[in-house]
MIDOSE-1310 file (N, C-alpha, C; in nm, 2 decimals, decimal comma, always signed):
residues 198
xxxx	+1,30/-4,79/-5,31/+1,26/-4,65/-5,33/+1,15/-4,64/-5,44; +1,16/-4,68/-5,57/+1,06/-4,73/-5,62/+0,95/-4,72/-5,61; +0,91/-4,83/-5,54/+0,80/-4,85/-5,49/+0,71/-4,79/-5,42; +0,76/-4,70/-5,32/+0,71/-4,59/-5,23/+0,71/-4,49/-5,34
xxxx	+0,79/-4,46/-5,45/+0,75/-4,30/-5,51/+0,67/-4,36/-5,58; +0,60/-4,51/-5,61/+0,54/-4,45/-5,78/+0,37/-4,44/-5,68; +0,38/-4,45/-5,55/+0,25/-4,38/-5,48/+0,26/-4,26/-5,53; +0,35/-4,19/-5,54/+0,37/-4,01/-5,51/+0,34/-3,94/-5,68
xxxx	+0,21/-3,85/-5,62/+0,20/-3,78/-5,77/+0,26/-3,63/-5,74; +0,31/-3,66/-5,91/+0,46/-3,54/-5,89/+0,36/-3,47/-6,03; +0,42/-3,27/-6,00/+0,38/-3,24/-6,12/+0,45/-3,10/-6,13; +0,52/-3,08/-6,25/+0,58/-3,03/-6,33/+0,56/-2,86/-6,36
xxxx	+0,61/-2,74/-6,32/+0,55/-2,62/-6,28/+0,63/-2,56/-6,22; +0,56/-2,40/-6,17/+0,62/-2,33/-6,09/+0,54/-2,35/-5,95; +0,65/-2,35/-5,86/+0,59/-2,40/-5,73/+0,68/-2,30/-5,63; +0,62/-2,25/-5,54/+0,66/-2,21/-5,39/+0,66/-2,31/-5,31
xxxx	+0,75/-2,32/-5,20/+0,77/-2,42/-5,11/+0,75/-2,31/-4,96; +0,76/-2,39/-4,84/+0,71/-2,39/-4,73/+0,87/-2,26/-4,70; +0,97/-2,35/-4,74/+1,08/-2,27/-4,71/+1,10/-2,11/-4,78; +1,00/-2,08/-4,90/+0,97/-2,00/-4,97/+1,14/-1,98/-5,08
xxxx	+1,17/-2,13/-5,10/+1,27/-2,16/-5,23/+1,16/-2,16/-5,32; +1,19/-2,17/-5,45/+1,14/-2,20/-5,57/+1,20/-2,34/-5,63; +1,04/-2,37/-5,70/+1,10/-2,52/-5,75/+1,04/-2,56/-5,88; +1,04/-2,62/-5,97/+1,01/-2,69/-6,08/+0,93/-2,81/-6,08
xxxx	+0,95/-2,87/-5,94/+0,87/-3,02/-5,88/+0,79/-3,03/-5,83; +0,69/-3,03/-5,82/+0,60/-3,06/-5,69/+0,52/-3,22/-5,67; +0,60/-3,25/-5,55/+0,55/-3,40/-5,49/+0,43/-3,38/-5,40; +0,32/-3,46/-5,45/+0,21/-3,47/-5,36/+0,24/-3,61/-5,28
xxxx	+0,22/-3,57/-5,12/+0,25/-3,68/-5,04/+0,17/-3,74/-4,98; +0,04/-3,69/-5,01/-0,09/-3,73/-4,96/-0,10/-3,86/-4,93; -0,08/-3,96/-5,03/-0,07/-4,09/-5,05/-0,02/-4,14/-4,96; +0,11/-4,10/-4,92/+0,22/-4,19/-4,93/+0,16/-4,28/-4,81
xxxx	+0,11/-4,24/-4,69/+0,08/-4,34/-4,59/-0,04/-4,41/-4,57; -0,13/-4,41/-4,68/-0,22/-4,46/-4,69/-0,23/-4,64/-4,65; -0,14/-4,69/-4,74/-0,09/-4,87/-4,73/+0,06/-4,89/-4,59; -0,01/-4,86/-4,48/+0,12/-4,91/-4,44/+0,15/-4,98/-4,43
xxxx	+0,18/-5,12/-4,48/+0,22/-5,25/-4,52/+0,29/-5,17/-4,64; +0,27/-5,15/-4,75/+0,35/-5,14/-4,85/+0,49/-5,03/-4,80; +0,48/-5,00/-4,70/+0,58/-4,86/-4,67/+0,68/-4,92/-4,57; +0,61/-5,04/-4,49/+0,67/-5,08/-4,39/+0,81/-5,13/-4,41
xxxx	+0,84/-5,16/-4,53/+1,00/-5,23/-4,55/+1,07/-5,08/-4,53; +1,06/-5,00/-4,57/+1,10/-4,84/-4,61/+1,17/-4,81/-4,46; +1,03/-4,78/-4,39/+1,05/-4,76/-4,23/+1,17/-4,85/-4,16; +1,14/-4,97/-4,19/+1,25/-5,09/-4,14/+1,40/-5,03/-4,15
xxxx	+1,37/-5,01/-4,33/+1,51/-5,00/-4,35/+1,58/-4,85/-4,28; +1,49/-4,75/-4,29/+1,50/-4,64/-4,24/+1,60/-4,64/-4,08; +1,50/-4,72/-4,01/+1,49/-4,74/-3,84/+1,66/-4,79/-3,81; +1,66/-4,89/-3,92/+1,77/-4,96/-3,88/+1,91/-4,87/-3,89
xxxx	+1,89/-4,75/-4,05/+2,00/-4,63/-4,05/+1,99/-4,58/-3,97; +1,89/-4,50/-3,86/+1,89/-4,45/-3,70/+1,93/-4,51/-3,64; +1,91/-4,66/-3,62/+2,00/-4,77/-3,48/+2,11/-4,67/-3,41; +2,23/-4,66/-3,55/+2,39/-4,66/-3,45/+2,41/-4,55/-3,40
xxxx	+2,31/-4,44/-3,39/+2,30/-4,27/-3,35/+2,24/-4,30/-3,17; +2,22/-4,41/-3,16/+2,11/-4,43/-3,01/+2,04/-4,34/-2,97; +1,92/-4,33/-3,04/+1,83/-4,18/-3,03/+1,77/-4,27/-2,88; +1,68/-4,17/-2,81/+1,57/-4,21/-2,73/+1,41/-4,18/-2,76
xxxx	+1,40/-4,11/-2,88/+1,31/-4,06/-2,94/+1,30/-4,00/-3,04; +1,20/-3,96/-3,14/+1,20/-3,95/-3,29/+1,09/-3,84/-3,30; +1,08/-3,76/-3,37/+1,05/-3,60/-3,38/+1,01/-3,57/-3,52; +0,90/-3,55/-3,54/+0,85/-3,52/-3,66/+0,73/-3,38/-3,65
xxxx	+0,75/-3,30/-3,80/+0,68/-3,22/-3,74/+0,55/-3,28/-3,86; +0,41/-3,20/-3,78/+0,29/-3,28/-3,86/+0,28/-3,21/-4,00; +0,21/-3,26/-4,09/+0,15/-3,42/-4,07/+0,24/-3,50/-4,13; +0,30/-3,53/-4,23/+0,37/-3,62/-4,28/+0,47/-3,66/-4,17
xxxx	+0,55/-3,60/-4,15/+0,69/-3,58/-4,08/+0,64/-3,66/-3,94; +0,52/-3,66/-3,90/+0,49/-3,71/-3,76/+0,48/-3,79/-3,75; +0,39/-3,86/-3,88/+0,37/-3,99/-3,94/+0,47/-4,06/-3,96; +0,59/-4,01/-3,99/+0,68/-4,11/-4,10/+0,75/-4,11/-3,89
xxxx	+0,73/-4,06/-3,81/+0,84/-4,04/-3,65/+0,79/-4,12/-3,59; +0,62/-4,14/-3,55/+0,59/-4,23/-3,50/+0,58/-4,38/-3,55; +0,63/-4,37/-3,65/+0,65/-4,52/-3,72/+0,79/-4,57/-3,68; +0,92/-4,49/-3,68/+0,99/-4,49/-3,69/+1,04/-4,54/-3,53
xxxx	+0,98/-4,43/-3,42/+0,97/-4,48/-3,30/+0,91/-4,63/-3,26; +0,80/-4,71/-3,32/+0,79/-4,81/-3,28/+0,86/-4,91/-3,32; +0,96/-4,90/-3,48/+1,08/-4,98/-3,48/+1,10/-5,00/-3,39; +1,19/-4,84/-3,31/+1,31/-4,86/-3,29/+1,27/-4,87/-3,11
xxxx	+1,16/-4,91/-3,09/+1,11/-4,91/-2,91/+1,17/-4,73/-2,87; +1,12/-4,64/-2,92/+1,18/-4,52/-2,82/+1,05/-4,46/-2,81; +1,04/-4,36/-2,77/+0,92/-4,22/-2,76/+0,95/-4,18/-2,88; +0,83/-4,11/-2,93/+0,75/-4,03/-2,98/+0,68/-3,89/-2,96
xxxx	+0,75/-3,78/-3,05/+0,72/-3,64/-3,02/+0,65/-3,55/-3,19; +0,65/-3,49/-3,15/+0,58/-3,45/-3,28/+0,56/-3,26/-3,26; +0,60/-3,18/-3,36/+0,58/-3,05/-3,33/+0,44/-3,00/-3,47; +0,34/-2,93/-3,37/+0,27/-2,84/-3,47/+0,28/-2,74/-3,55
xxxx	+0,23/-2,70/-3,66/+0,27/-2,56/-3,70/+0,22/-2,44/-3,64; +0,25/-2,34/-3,62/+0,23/-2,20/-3,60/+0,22/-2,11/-3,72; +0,10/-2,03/-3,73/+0,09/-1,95/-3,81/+0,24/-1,86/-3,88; +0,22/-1,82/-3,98/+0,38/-1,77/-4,05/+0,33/-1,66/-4,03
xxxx	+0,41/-1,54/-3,99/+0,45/-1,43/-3,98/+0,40/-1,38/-4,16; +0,30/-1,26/-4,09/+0,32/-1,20/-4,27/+0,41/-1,14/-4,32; +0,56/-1,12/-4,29/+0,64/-1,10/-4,40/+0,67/-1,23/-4,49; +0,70/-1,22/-4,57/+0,75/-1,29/-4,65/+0,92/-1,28/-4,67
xxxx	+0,96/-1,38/-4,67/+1,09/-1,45/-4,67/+1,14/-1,61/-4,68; +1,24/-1,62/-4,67/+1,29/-1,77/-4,70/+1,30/-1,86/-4,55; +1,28/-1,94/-4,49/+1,24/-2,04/-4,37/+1,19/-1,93/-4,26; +1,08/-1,92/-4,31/+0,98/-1,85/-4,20/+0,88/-1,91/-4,13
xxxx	+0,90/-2,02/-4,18/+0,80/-2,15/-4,11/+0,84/-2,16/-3,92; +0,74/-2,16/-3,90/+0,75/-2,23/-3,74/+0,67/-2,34/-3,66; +0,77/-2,46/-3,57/+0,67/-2,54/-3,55/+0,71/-2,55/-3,37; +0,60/-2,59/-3,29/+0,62/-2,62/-3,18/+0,57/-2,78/-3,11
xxxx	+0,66/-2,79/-3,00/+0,61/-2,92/-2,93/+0,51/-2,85/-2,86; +0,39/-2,97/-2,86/+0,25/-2,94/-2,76/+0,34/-2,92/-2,56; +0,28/-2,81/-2,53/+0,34/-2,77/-2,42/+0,37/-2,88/-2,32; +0,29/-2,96/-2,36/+0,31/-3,08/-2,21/+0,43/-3,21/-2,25
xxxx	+0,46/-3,18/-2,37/+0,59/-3,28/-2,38/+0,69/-3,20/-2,40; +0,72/-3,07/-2,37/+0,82/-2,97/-2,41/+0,94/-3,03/-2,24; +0,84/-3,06/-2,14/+0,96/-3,10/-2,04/+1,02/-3,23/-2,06; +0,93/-3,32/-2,08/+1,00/-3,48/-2,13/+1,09/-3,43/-2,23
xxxx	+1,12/-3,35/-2,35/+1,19/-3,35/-2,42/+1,33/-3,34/-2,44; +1,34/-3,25/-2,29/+1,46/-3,18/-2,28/+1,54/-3,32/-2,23; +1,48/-3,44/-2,18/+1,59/-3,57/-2,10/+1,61/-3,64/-2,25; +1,57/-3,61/-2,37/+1,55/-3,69/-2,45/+1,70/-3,70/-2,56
xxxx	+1,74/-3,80/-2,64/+1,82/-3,74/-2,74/+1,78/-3,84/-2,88; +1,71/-3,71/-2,99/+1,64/-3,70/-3,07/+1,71/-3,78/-3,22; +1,59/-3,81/-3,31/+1,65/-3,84/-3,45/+1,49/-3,72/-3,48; +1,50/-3,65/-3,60/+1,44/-3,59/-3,61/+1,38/-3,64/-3,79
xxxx	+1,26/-3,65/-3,75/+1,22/-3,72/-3,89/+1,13/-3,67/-4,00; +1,13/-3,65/-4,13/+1,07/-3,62/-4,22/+1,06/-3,67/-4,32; +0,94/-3,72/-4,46/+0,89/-3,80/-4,51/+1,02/-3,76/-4,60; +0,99/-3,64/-4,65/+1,09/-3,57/-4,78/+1,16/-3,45/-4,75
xxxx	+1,28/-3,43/-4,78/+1,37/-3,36/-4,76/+1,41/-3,26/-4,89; +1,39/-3,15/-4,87/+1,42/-3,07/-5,02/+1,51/-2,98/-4,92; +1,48/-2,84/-4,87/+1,59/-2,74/-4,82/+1,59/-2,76/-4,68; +1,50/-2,84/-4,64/+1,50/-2,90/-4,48/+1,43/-2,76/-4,36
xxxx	+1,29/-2,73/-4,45/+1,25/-2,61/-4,36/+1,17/-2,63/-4,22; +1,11/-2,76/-4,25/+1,02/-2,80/-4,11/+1,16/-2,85/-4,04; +1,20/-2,95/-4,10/+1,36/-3,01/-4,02/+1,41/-2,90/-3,97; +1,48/-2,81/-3,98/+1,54/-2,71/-3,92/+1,50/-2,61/-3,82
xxxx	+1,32/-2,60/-3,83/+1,27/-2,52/-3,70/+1,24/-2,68/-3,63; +1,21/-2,79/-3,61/+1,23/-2,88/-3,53/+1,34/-2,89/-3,47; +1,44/-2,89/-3,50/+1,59/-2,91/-3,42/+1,61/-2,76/-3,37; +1,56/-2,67/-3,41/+1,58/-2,56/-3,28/+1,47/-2,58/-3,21
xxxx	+1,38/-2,58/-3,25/+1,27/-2,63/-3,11/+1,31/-2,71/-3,00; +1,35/-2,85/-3,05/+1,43/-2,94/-2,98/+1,53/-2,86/-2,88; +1,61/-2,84/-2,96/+1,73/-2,76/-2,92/+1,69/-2,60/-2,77; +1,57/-2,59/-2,80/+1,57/-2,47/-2,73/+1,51/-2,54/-2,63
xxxx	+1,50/-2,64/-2,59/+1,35/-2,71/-2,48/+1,51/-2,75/-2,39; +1,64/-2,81/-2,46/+1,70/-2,85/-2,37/+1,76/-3,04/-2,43; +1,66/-3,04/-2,54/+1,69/-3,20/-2,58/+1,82/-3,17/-2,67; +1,90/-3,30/-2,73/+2,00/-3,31/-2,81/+1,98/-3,34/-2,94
xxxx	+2,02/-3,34/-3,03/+1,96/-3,39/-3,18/+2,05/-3,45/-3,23; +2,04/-3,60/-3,29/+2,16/-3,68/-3,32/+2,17/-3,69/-3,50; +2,06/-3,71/-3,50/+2,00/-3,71/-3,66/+1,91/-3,64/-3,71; +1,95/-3,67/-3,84/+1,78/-3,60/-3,94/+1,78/-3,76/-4,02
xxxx	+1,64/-3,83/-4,00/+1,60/-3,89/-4,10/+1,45/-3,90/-4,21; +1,51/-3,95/-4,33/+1,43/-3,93/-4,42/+1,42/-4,02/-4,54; +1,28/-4,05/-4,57/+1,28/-4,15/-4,67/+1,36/-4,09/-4,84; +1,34/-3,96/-4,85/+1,42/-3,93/-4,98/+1,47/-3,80/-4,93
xxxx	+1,56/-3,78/-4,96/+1,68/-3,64/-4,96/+1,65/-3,58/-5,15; +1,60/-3,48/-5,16/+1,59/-3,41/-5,26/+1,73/-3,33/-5,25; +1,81/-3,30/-5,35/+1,92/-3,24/-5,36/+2,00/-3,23/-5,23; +2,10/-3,11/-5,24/+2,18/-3,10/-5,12/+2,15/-2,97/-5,07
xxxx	+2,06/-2,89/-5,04/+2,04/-2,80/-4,95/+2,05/-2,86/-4,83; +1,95/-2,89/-4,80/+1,95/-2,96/-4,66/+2,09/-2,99/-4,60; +2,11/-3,06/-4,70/+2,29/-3,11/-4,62/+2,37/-3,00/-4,64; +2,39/-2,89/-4,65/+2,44/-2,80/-4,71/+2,46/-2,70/-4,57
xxxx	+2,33/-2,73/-4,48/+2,28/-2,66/-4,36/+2,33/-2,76/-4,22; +2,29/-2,90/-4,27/+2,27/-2,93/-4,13/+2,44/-2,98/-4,12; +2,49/-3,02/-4,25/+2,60/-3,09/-4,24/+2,71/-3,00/-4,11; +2,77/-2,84/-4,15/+2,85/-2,80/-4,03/+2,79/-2,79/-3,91
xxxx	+2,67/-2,83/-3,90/+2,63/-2,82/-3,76/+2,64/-2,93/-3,67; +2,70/-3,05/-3,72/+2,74/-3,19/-3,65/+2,63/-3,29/-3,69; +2,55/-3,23/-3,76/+2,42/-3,30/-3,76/+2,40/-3,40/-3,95; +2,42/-3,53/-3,92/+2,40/-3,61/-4,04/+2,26/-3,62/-4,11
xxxx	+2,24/-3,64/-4,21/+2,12/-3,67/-4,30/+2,10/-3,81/-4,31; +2,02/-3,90/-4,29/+2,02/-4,06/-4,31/+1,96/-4,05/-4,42; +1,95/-4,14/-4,52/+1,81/-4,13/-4,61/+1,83/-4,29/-4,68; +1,70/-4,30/-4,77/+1,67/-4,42/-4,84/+1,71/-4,39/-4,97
xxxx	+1,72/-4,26/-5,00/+1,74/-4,24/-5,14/+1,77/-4,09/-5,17; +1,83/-4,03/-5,28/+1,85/-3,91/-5,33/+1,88/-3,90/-5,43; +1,77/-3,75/-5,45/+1,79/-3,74/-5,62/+1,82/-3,60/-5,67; +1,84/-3,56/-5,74/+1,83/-3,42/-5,80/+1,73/-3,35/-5,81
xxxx	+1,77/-3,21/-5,76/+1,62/-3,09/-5,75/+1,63/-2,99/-5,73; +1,58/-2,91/-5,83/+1,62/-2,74/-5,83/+1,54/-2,70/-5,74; +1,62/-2,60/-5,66/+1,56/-2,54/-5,60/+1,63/-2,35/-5,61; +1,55/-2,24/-5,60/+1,62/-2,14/-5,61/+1,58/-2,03/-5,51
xxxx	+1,63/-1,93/-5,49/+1,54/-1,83/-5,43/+1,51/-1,74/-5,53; +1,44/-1,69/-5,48/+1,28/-1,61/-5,56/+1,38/-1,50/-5,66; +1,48/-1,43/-5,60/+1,56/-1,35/-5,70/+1,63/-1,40/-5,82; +1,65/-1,52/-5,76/+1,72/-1,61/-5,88/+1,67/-1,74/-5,99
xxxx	+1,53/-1,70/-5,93/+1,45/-1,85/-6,01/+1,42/-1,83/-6,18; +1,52/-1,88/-6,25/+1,45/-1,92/-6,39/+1,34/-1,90/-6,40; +1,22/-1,98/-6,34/+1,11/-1,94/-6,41/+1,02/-1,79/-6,35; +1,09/-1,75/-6,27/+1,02/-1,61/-6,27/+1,07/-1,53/-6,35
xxxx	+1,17/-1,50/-6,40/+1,27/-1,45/-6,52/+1,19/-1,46/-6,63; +1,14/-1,57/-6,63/+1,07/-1,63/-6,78/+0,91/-1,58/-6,75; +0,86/-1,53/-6,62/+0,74/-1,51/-6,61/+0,65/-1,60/-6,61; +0,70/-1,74/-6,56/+0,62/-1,84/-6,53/+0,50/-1,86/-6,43
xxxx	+0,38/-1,85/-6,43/+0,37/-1,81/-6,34/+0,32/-1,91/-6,20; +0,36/-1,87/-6,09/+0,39/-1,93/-5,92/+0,24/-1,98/-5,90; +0,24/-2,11/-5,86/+0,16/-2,20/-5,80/+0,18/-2,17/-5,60; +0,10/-2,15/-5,55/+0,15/-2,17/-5,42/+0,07/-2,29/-5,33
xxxx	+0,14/-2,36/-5,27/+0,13/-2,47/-5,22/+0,22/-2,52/-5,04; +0,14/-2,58/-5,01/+0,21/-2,59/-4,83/+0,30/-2,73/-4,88; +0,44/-2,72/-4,83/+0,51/-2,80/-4,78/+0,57/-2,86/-4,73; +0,54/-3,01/-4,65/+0,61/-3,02/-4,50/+0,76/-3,06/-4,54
xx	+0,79/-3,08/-4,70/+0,86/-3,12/-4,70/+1,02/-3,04/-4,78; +1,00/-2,90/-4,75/+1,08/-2,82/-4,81/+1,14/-2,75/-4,70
């Protein structure tokens, strides 16, 4: 794990996330795919925690998320799907994010049964409109995997729903909603920033 983060520049602040949690971290992921040789052991190891789920395909939403699925799928010999984003709704609220499959693999999907993949995992907001997307087309969803699990939101959500988290690694990470965030209290003031990975 190491080695894949010390690509990742992290920096220290108030940050909004995609899920519209609050956070104190912010991971730039730009990097991360740049060397894929250096990332390839990651993926391996990754592919092989997917093996015993017997996905038939791997689901990422762009751009990170797609990246880390189509890698994932040529481990593991399956298909490859990938959902876009859609414009966010101007209210403001917490997982208002939406992503869709490009119309012409929305019917392949439904024969499919999914591992659903993302680079980084904090509250799991792209993850979770993925697996309803999935979910609404007709396909199954076996997993969520991911190179780092940031705290336990994510598992917090997907866990009662039958649905496991695989990962390479996990660490600690505040996350709050906007009523409850420390640093708005303190009047810190909010960085806004896109995240595929919140």
């Amino acid at each position: 794990m190491k080695t894949f983060l010390e690509n990742l520049a992290m920096q220290r602040g108030h940050f909004v996330l995609e899920s519209g949690m609050h956070t104190d971290l912010w991971i730039t992921m730009d990097a991360l795919f740049i060397d894929p040789r250096s990332l390839d052991p990651h993926i391996t190891a990754l592919s092989e925690l997917l093996k015993p789920y017997g996905i038939t395909a791997v689901c990422g939403p762009m751009l990170g998320g797609a990246f880390l699925a189509q890698a994932l799928a040529m481990k593991l010999n399956v298909r490859f799907y990938f959902c876009q984003p859609l414009p966010v709704q101007p209210e403001k609220g917490l997982f208002t994010a939406r992503y869709k499959l490009p119309a012409v693999m929305r019917e392949r999907a439904a024969k499919e049964k999914f591992a659903v993949a993302d680079e980084i995992i904090s509250a799991g907001s792209s993850a979770r409109v993925v697996v309803d997307e999935l979910t609404e087309c007709g396909a199954s969803v076996a997993a969520i995997g991911t190179l780092l699990l940031l705290g336990n939101k994510a598992v917090e959500y997907f866990q009662p729903r039958g649905l496991p988290i695989v990962s390479l690694g996990q660490q600690n990470f505040n996350l709050w909603p906007p009523p409850d965030c420390p640093l708005c209290k303190q009047n810190v003031p909010l960085e806004n920033k896109v995240s595929s990975s919140a």
